[in-house]
C-alpha positions as CSV (number, residue, x, y, z in Angstrom):
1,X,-14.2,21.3,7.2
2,X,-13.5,24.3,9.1
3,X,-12.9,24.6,12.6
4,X,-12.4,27.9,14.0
5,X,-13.4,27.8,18.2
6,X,-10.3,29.3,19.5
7,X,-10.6,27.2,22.9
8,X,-9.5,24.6,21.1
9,X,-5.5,24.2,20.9
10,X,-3.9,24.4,17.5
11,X,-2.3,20.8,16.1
12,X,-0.4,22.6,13.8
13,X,1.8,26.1,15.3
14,X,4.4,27.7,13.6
15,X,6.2,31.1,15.7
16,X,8.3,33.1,14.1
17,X,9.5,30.5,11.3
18,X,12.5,31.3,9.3
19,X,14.3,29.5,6.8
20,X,17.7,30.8,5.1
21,X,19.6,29.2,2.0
22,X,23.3,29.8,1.3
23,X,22.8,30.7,-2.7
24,X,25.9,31.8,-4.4
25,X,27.9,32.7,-1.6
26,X,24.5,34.8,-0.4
27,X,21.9,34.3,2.6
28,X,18.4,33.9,0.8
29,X,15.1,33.8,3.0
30,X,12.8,31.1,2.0
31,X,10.6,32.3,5.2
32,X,10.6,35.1,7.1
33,X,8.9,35.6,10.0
34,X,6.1,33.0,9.3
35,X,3.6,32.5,12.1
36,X,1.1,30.1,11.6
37,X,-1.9,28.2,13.5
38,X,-4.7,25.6,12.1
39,X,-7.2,24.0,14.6
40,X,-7.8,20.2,14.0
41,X,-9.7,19.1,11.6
42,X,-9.1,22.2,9.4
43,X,-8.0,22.1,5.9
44,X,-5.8,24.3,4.5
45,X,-4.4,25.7,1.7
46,X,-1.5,27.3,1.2
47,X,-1.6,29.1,-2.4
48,X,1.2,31.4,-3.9
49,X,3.6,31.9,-7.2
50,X,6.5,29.5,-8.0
51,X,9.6,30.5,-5.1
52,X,7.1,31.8,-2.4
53,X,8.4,29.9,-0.1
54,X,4.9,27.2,0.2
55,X,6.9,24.3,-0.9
56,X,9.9,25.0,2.0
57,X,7.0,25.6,4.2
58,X,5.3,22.1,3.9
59,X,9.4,20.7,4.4
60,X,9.6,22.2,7.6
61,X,6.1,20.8,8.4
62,X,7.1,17.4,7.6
63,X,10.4,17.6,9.4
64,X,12.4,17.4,6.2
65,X,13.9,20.7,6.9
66,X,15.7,21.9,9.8
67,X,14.2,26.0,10.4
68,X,16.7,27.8,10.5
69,X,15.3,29.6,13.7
70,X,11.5,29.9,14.9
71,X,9.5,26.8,16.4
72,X,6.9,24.1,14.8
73,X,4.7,22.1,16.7
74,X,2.4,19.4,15.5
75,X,0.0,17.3,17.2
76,X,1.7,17.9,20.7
77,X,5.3,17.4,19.2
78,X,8.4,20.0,19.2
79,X,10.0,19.4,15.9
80,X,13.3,19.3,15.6
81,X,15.8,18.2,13.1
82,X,18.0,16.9,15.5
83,X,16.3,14.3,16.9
84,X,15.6,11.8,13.6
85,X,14.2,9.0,16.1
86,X,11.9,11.5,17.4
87,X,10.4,12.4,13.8
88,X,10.6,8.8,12.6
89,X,8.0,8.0,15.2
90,X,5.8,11.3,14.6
91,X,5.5,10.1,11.3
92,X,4.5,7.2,11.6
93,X,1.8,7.9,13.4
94,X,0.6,11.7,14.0
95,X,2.0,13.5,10.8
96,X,1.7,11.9,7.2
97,X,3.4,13.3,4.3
98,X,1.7,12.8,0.5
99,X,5.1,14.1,-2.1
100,X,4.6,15.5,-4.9
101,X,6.2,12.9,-6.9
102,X,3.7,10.0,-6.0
103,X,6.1,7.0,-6.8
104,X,7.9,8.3,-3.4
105,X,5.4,7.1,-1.6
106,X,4.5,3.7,-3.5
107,X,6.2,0.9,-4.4
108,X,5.1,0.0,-8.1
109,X,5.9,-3.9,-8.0
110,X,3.8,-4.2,-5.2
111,X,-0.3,-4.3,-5.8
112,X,-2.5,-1.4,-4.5
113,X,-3.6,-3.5,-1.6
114,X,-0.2,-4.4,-1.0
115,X,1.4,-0.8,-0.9
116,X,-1.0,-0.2,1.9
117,X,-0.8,-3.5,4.2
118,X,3.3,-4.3,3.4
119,X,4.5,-0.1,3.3
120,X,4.6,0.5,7.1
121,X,6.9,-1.3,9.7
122,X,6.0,-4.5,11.5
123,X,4.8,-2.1,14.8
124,X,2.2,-0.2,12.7
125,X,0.7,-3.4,10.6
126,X,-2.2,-4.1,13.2
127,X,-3.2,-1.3,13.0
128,X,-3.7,-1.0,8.9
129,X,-7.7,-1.8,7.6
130,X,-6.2,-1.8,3.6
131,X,-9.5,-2.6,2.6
132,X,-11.5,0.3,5.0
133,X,-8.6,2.9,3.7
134,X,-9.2,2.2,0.3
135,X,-12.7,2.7,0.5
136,X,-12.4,6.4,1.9
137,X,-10.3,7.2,-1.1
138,X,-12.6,5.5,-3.8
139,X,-10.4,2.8,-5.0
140,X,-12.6,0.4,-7.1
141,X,-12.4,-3.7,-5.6
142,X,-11.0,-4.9,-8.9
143,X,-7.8,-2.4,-9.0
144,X,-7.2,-3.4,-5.5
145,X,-5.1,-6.7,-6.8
146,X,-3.2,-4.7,-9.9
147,X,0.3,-3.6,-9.9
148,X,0.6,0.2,-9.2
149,X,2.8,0.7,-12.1
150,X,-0.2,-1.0,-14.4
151,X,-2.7,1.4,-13.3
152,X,-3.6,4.9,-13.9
153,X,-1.9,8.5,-12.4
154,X,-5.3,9.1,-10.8
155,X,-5.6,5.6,-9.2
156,X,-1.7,5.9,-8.6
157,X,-2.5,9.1,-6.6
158,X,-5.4,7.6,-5.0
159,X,-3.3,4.5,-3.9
160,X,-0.5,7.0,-2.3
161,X,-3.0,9.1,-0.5
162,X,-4.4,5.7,1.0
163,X,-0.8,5.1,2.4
164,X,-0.6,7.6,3.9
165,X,-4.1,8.0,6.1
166,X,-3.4,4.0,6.8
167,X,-2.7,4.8,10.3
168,X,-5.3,7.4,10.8
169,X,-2.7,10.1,11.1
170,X,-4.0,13.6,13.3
171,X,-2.4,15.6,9.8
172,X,-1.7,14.8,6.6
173,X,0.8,17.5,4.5
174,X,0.1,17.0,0.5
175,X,2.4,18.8,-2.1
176,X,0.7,19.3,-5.3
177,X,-2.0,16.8,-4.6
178,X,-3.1,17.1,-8.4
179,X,-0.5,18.7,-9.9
180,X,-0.1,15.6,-12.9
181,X,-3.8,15.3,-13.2
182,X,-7.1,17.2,-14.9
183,X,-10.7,17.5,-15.1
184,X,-12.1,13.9,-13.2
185,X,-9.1,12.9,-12.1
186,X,-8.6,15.8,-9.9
187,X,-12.1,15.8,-8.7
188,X,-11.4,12.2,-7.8
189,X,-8.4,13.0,-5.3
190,X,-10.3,16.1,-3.9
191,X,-13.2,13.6,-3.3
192,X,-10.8,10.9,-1.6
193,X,-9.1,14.0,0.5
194,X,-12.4,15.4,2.0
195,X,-13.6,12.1,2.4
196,X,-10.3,11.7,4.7
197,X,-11.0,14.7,6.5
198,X,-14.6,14.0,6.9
199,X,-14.9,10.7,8.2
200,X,-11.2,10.2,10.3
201,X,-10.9,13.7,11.2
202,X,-7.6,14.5,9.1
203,X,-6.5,17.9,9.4
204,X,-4.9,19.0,6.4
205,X,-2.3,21.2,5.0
206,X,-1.7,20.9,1.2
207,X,0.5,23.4,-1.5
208,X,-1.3,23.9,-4.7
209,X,-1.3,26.2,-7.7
210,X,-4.6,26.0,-8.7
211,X,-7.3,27.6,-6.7
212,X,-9.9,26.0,-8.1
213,X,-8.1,23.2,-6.2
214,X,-8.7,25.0,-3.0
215,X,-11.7,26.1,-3.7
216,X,-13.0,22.2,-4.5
217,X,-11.1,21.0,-1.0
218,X,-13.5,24.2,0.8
219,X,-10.2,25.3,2.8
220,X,-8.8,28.0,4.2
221,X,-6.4,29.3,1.7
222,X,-3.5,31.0,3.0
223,X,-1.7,32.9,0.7
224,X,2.2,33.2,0.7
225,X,4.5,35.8,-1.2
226,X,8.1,36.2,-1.1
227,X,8.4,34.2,2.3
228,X,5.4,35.6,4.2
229,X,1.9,34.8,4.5
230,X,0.0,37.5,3.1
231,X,-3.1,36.7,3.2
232,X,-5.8,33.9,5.2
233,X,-9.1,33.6,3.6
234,X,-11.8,32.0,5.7
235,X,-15.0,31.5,6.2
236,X,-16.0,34.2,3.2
237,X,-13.9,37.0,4.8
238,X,-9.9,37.8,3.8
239,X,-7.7,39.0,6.6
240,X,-4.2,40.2,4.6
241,X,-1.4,41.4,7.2
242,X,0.0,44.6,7.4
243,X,3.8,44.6,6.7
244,X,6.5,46.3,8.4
245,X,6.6,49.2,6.1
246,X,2.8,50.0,7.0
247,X,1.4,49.4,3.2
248,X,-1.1,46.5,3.0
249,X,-1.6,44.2,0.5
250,X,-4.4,44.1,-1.6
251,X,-6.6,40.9,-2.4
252,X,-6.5,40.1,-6.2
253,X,-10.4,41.6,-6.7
254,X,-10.1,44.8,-5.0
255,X,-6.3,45.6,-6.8
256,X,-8.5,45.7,-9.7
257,X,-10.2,47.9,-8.5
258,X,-7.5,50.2,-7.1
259,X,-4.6,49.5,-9.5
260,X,-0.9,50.7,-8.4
261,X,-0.6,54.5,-8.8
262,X,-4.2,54.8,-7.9
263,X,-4.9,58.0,-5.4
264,X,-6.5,57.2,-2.3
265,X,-7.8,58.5,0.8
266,X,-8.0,56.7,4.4
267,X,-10.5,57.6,7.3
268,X,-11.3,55.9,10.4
269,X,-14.3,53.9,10.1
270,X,-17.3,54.4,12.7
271,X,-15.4,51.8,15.0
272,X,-11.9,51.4,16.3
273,X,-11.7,47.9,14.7
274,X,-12.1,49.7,10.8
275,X,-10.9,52.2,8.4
276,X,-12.4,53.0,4.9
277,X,-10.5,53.6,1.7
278,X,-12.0,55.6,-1.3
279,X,-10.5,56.6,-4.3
280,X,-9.6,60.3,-3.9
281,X,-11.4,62.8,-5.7
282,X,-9.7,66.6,-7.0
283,X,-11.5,67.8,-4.0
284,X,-10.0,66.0,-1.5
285,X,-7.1,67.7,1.1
């Protein structure tokens, strides 16, 4: 689901992010400069290699990780690491968080239907329909009583996601929604995720891998390298941004095209919003 009407407010902004490690007695920058905005309702991927920075990202999201300067807002809220209240209660109701490692957010002695009615505080059971949750994700009535550590990964991750839409939150942040899983399994948890986002109106953010993940989930894919977003494909088109140097980065299928140390020359195009890039010829100035 894709919502792009810019009169809408964003429930998800992120100015100027920036997120430095002390590494060896060095500063490293996990994020530079990230600026970031999805409309509700969206969902999003954010794609890129192992150390791009996605994973830190999705921490600062989820209020894990104090920015090290920059601002987040989500669903109305300032985040801040310094007010731990504060986040407790936007997690509990307006942000969700799905870890990568599932049996975070499960308790395996508990039954499937139990993780979801007994795994939020007292103040948040009334609101809890186990039964209408686990039908969004796809969760079989007979597994419903079973232990979670006697049932599969896939149900396992089904079971997890369920937790955490129980109280209809306005986003839910997924790490590696699939990343134990193949083949059915996967299309399973895509299924139960755009079933989330279809019927309560879940925005989504989630860090993946695999494209074909992305592509599956029909979200917006933004692409992250070295601590920046370099790229935002939506709605068929890819807008890449153009870094401080002035070179631009290339999408994967046109790089093919125009390898590194391929000549080129750049014209205006026949508006002020366009330029056109052609391989240069022996004839050309």
């Amino acid at each position: 689901m894709s919502v792009t009407d810019d009169a809408i407010p964003p429930i998800v902004s992120v100015e100027g992010l920036v997120q430095i490690y002390r590494l060896e007695g060095q500063d490293v920058a996990a994020l530079s400069g990230v600026n970031l905005s999805v409309q509700p309702g969206e969902i999003v991927a954010l794609v890129g290699p192992s150390g791009a920075g996605k994973s830190t990202l999705l921490s600062v999201l989820a209020g894990l990780m104090t920015p090290s300067a920059g601002r987040v807002r989500i669903a109305g809220h300032e985040l801040s690491g310094n007010d731990v209240g504060r986040l407790d209660d936007v997690r509990g109701s307006d942000l969700a968080v799905l870890l990568q490692d599932v049996s975070k957010n499960l308790l395996p002695y508990l039954t499937v239907r139990q993780n979801i009615e007994l795994g939020w505080p007292k103040r948040l059971a009334g609101t809890i329909d186990a039964d209408a949750v686990l039908d969004i994700v796809g969760i079989p009535s007979e597994l419903r009583p079973q232990p979670v550590h006697g049932i599969s990964a896939a149900t396992r991750q089904l079971t997890a996601i369920a937790a955490t839409i129980a109280t209809n939150p306005s986003v839910l942040l997924a790490d590696e929604p699939t990343s134990s899983l193949a083949g059915v399994e996967v299309q399973a948890v895509t299924d139960a995720i755009l079933r989330a986002n279809k019927e309560l109106g879940t925005t989504v953010i989630a860090v993946t891998h695999d494209l074909d993940v992305a592509t599956a989930l029909d979200a917006r894919v933004i692409t992250i390298r070295d601590g920046r977003i370099r790229m935002d494909a939506r709605g068929g088109s890819t807008q890449v941004l153009i870094r401080d140097d002035g070179s631009i980065p290339l999408t994967d299928d046109i790089f093919g095209q125009f390898p590194a140390g391929t000549p080129v020359t750049l014209r205006p195009g026949d508006d002020a919003d366009t330029f056109v890039v052609r391989r240069a010829t022996g004839g050309d100035a």
